[in-house]
N, C-alpha and C positions, 0 to 999 in steps of 0.2 A: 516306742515311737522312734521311728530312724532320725541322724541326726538333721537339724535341719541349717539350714542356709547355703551358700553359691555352692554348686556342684563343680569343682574341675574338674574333665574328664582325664585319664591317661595320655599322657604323650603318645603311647605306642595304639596304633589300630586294634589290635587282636585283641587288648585288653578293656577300650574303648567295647567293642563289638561286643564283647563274650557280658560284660558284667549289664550292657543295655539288652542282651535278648533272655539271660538270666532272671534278670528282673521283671521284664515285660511277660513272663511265661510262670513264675512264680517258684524259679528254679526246677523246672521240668525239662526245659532246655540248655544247649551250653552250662552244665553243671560236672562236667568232666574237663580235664586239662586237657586240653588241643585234642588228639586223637588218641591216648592213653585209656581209655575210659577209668581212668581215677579220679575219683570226685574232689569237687569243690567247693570252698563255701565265700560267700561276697562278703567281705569286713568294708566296713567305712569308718574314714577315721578323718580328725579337726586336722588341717595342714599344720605344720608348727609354726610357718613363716607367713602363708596367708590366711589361717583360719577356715581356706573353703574346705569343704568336703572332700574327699578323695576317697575312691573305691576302687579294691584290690582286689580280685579272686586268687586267691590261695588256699591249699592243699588242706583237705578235711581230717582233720586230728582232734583225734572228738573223745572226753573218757568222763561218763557222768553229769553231759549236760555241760561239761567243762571244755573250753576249745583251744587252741595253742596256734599260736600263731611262728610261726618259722623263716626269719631274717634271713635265707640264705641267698636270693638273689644267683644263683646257679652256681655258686663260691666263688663270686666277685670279691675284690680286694675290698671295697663299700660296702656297707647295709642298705637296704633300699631305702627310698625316704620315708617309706611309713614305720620304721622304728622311731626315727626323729617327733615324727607325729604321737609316737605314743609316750614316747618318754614326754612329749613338751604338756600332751592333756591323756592321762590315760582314763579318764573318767569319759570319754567321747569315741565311743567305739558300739558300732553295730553291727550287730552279724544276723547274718541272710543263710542259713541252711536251707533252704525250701519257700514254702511261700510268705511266712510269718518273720518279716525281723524282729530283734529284738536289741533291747540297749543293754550294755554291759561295760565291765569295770577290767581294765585290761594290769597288770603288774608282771616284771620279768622275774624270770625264774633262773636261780642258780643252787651249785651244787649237786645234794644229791635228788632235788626233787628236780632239777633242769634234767640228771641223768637218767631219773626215770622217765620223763617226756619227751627226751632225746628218745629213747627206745621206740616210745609209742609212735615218733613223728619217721622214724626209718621204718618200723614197719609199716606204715601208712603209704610212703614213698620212699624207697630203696637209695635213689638217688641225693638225698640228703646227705650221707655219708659219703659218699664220693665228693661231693659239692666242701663238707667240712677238711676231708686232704687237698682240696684245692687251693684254698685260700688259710693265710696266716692270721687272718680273726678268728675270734670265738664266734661262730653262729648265734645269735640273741633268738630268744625263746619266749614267749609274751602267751601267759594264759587270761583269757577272758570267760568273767562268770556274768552271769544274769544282773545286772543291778539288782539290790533290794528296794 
């Protein structure tokens, strides 16, 4: 069951647009990043500071049913603020591959199992690794499983 209570939409249009025709289409549409055709999948997560909803479409890094999510924000000096949201509730996170969400359990990942995800998330999208020599934080890495 996706989560539920106030949705706030993105500040920014493009992501506003992409994650409402996503949804309304049951991820048949707008499921590739802007003109790229590399796919996407919609995460929704608890805000940390107001609790509403917030929906993200980010990069499909997907191994086992198991999904990753990837803080880089185009290697901004900041994490975006759905890291904040996952660290403050990571028990509130929904992911949208297609037309079925589903709820899941999100926990960050370091070392050497970050370093194997790391892999998985560059070859997904290349541009990761440029975005990681861009900025002097560590990228945050956040894999989500199925609830049981």
């Amino acid at each position: 069951m996706p989560l539920e209570g106030e949705y706030e939409p993105s500040s920014q249009q493009w992501v506003r647009e992409q994650v409402e025709r996503y949804e309304a289409t049951g991820g048949r549409e707008a499921n590739t990043l802007l003109d790229t055709g590399l796919p996407v999948v919609v995460f929704s997560t608890r805000g940390a500071r107001t609790g509403k909803v917030r929906k993200q479409p980010l990069m499909r890094v997907e191994h086992d049913g198991v999904y990753a999510m990837v803080g880089s924000q185009g290697g901004a000096p900041k994490d975006p603020a759905w890291v904040a949201n996952l660290r403050a509730h990571p028990d509130q996170v929904t992911v949208q591959d297609g037309p079925e969400p589903w709820d899941g359990v999100a926990r960050e990942v370091t070392g050497e199992e970050k370093a194997q995800w790391w892999g998985r998330a560059v070859a997904a999208y290349p541009p990761y690794a440029e975005y990681q020599r861009r900025t002097d934080r560590v990228i945050p890495v956040f894999l989500v499983e199925r609830r049981s």
